[in-house]
Each structure stands twice: as C-alpha cells, then as structure tokens.
N, C-alpha and C positions, 0 to 999 in steps of 0.2 A: 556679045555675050561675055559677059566679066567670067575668069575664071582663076582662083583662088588656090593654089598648093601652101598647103603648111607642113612643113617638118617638125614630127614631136619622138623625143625618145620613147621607145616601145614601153608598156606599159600603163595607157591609160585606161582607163573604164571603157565603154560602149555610151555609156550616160554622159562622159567626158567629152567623146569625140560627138556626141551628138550635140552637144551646150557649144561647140567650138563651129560647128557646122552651122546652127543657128543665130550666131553671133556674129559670123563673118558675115554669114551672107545681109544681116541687118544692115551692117555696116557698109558693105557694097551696095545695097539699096536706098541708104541715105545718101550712100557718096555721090552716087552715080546717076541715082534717078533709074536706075534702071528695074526693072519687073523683077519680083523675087523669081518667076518662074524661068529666067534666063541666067541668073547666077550659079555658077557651077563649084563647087570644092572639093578639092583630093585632100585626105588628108594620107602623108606619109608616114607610118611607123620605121624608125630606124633602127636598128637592134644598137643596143649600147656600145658593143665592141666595134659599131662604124660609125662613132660620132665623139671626136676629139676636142680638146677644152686643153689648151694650153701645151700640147704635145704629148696627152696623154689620156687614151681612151674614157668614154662615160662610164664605161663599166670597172675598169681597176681605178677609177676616183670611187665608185660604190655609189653611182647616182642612181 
C-alpha cells in the first residue's frame, strides 16, 4: 500500500489539498501500478512559525 505525506505551509484551500490528493495519488498509480483504492496521502499543514527557510522562520519571511 503506497503511502504519501506531503508538507505544505498552512494556508491552502480545501480545493488545494484536494488537487494535491488527486494528483499524487495519479502519480503513485502510474508509478507503481498499484490500485488507486490502496494509495493513501496525509497531507500535513505546518503553521509558518515551524517551517524555517534559510534560519529564518516562514512566517517573519511573510510567506
């Protein structure tokens, strides 16, 4: 059973994480051969103050 985590900074749509959910799993199911009904995807929201970019949080960059 292919299983998929993506880290995205907080803030995406619902429609977002749904297009990302559908698109991974596309892609595990070409890669792999495997049944869509067996691929799984978490997708994780990080809040910006816990995701660093050069020593210096997402969020005091104003991402």
């Amino acid at each position: 059973m292919p299983f998929a985590q993506v880290y995205l900074l907080e803030g995406r749509t619902e429609q977002q994480k749904r297009a990302v959910i559908e698109k991974v799993t596309l892609a595990l199911t070409e890669a792999l051969g495997a049944p869509k009904e067996n691929v799984r995807v978490w997708i994780h929201d990080v809040p910006k103050e816990n995701w660093g970019i050069a020593g210096v949080s997402a969020k005091d960059l104003g991402r």
